[in-house]
N, C-alpha and C positions, 0 to 999 in steps of 0.2 A: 731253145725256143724263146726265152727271158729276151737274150740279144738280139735275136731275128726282130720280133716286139718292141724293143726300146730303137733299133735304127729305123723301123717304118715306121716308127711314130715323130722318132725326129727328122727325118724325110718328109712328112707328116708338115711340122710346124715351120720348116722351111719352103715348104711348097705355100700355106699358108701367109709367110711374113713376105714371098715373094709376089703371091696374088695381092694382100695388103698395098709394099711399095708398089707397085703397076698399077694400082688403085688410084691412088695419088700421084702417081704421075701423070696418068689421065688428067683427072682433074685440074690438076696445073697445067696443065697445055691448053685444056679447053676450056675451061671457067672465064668465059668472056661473054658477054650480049647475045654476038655471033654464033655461038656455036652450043651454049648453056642446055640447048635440049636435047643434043647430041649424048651427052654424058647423065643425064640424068638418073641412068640405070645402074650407075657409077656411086651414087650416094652411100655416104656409111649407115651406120645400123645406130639412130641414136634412138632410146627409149624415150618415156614421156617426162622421166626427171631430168634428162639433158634439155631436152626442148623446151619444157616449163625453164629450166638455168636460164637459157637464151632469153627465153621474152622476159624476164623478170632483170635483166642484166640490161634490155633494153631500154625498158620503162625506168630502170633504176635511174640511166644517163639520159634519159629523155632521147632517145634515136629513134623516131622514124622506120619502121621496116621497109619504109619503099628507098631511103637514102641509104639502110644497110645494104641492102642487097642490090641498089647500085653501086655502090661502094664494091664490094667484093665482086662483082662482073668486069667492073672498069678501071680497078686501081691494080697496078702492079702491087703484090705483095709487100716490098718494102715498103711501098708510099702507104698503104694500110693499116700496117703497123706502127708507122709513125704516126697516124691519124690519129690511132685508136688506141694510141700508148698507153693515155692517164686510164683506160678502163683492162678488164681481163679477156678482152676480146683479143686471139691474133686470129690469120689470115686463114691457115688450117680449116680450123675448127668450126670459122664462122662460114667458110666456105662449100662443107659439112651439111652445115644448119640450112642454109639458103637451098642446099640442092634438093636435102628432104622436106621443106617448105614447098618449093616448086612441085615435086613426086607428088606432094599429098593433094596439092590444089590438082595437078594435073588427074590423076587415081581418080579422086573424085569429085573431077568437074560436075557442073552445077552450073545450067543457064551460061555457060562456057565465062565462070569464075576465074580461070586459070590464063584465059589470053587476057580478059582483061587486064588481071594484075601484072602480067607480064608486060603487057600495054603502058600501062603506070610507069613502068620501070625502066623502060625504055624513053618514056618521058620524060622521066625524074633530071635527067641532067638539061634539058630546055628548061624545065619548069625554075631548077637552081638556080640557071643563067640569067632568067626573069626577074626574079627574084632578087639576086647580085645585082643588077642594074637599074630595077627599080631604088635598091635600098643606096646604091651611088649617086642616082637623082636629088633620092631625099638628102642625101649627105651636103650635095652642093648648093639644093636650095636651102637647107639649115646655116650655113656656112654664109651664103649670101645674107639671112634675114638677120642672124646674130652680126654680122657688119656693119649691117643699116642701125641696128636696135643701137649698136654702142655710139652709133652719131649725135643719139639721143631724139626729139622733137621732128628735125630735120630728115633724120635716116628712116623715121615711123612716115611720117610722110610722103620719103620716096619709095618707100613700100606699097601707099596708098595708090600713088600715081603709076605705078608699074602694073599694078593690078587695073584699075582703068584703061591704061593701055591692053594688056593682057585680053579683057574685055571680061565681062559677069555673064554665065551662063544661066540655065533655070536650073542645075545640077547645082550649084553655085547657091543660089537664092534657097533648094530646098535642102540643100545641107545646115544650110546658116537657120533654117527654121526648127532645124528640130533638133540644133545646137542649144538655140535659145529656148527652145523646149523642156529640154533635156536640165539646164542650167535652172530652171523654174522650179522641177518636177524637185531638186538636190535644194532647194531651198536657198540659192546664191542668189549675189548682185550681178548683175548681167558686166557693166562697168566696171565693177570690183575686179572682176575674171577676166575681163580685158586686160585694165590696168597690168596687176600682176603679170598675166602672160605678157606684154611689152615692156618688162623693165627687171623679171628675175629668170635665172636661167633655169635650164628646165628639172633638174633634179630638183630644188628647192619649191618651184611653182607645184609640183607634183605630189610632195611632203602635202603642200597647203592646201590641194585643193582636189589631189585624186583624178586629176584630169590631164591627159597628153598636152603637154606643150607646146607644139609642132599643130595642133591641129587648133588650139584655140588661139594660137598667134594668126594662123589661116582665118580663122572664124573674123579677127576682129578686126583685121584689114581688111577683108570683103564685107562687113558690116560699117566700117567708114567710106571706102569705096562707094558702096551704094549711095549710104547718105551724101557725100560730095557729089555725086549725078544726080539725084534725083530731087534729092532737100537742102540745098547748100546753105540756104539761112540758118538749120538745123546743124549742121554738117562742124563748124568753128565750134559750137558749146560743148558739143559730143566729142571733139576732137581734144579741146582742152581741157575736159574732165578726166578722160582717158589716162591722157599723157601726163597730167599736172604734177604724179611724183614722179616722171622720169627728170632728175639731174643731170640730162645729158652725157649719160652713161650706162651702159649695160651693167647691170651687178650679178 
């Protein structure tokens, strides 16, 4: 009877490790965008200390749940794991996580919570691309202004004059107002914060004064800009107080 007992139970754990791998092989076929709600019934059985591990593992790296879990619909496995080497996340486990996240929104939706975020997630990879090419923008106009800056006098200048060409918007005027605003309310020299921003690079100007570099270099050429169009008498004094410690070099 003992043995009848011990081989249907190990009949038992292999009928189980068999549902298991089919389990995950599911999931590996169909853990993609496309097909993720397909499988969804597919999810493992994680309790509330796995799932608490997850978002605390998340937050630990600063990740996004809308970038993890495109991540895990979109990336081949391998490329996942090399993503997400330096952390304790592989592709498995987290693909696991994402399915019972989806289950639970989906269980119980609320004001239809569950297409939204699914919505999100299916966005997530335009919004990246945005994003990535926004911050390529930035890269090339930082690249262009630090050029100009190291010409010194001359390079600040043609910064000036590109921005007049460019043309001054009221988006333009009211950023620049409550730049100068802002610089009031922080107890600075409006000039001083000019200065600085056209002639130190931006980690150092940052150290000094707590303020984006990239945005008060913008501030201070559309604030000369203006004055050359509108105050040009005004425009030389303001221009040569600015500039007066640039040595004709970037530092």
């Amino acid at each position: 009877m003992n043995k009848i007992t011990d081989i249907t139970e190990q009949l038992n754990v292999k009928k189980r490790a068999e549902k298991e791998e089919n389990r995950w092989k599911i999931i590996k076929d169909k853990c993609r965008l496309e097909t993720v709600n397909e499988i969804l019934q597919y999810r493992p059985e994680y309790d509330y200390d796995e799932i608490q591990w997850f978002e605390d593992t998340l937050i630990e790296y600063d990740i996004s749940i809308l970038d993890f879990c495109y991540d895990v619909l979109t990336l081949s496995e391998l490329k996942f794991n090399i993503k997400y080497h330096d952390t304790l996340l592989d592709w498995d486990e987290s693909a696991g996580y994402v399915l019972v996240t989806l289950f639970n929104l989906k269980n119980n939706d609320e004001e239809n919570e569950y297409e939204n975020f699914f919505e999100k997630i299916k966005n997530q990879g335009k919004a990246r691309k945005i994003v990535y090419f926004s911050n390529l923008q930035i890269k090339k106009e930082t690249e262009q202004i630090i050029h100009c800056l190291k010409q010194g006098k001359e390079g600040v200048m043609l910064l000036i004059d590109q921005q007049i060409e460019k043309g001054i918007t009221n988006s333009d005027v009211e950023s620049l107002d409550r730049f100068i605003e802002f610089i009031g309310v922080e107890d600075k020299r409006l000039y001083e914060v000019f200065s600085d921003a056209l002639r130190l690079d931006s980690l150092i100007f940052y150290k000094l004064h707590e303020i984006n570099w990239y945005i008060a270099v913008d501030k201070a050429i559309i604030f000369l800009a203006i004055l050359k169009l509108t105050i040009p008498e005004q425009f030389e004094d303001s221009f040569n107080s600015i500039t007066e410690r640039i040595n004709d070099s970037f530092l």
